[in-house]
C-alpha positions in Angstrom: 6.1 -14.5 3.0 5.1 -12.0 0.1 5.9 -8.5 -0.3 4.8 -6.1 -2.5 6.3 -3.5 -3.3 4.7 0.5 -4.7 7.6 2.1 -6.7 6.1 5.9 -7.5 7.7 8.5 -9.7 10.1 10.3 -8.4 8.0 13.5 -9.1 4.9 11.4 -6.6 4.1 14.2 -3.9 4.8 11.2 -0.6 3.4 13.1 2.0 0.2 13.1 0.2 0.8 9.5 -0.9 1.2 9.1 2.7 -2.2 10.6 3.6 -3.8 8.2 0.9 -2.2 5.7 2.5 -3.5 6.0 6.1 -6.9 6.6 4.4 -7.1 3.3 2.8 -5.9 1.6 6.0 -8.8 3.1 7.7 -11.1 1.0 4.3 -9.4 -2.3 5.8 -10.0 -1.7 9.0 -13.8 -1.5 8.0 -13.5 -4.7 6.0 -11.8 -6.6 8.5 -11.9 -5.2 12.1 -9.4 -3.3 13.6 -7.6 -6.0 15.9 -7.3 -8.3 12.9 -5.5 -5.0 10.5 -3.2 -4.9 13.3 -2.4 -7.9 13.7 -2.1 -9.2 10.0 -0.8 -5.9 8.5 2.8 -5.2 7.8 3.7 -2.3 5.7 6.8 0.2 5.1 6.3 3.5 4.0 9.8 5.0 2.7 9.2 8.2 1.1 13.3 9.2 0.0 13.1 5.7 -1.7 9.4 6.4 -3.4 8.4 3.2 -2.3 5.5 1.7 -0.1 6.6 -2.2 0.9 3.3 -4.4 1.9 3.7 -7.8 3.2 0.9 -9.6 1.4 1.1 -13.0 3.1 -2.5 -12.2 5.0 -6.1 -11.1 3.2 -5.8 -7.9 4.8 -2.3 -6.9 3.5 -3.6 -7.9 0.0 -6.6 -5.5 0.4 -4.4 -2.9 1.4 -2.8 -3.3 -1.6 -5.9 -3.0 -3.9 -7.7 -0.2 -2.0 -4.3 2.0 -1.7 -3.3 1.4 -5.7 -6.9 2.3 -6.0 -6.9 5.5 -4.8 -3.5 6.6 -5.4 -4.4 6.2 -9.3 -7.5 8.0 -8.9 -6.1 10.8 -7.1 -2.7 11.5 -8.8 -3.7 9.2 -11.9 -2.4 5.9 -13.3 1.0 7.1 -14.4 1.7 7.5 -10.6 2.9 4.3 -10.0 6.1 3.4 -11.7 6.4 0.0 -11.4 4.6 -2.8 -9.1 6.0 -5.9 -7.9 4.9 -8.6 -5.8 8.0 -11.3 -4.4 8.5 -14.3 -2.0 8.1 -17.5 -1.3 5.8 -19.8 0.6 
């Protein structure tokens, strides 16, 4: 399994990050149906930790990934993001 994980700033306003978040689910959903987000889709959203946690083992996860990084730089700007990692195994 692969997990990514979204470490913000500690400044990163999360219940707007949390908004984004939802917003870019609703993108996969139109990419990939509805039934197949649910069903392939993990993700954690821990706002005292700044973090988002994606499990990245599925297509869908991964485009969660790019669509959500994608928006959160445009709408708080790249510095947003403090650090990105992706871990696990196969």
């Amino acid at each position: 399994m692969f997990m990514t994980t979204i470490q913000f700033r500690p400044d990163a306003p999360m219940v707007e990050v949390g908004s984004t978040l939802a917003l870019a689910g609703l993108a996969v959903e139109s990419l990939f149906g509805v039934l197949r987000v649910e069903l392939e889709t993990r993700y954690q959203f821990r706002a005292a930790e700044y973090q988002v946690i994606v499990d990245t083992s599925q297509e869908p996860g991964r485009a969660l990934v790019a669509v959500f990084v994608g928006y959160v730089r445009q709408e708080f700007g790249p510095g947003i993001i403090k650090q990105l990692c992706r871990e696990g195994s196969v």
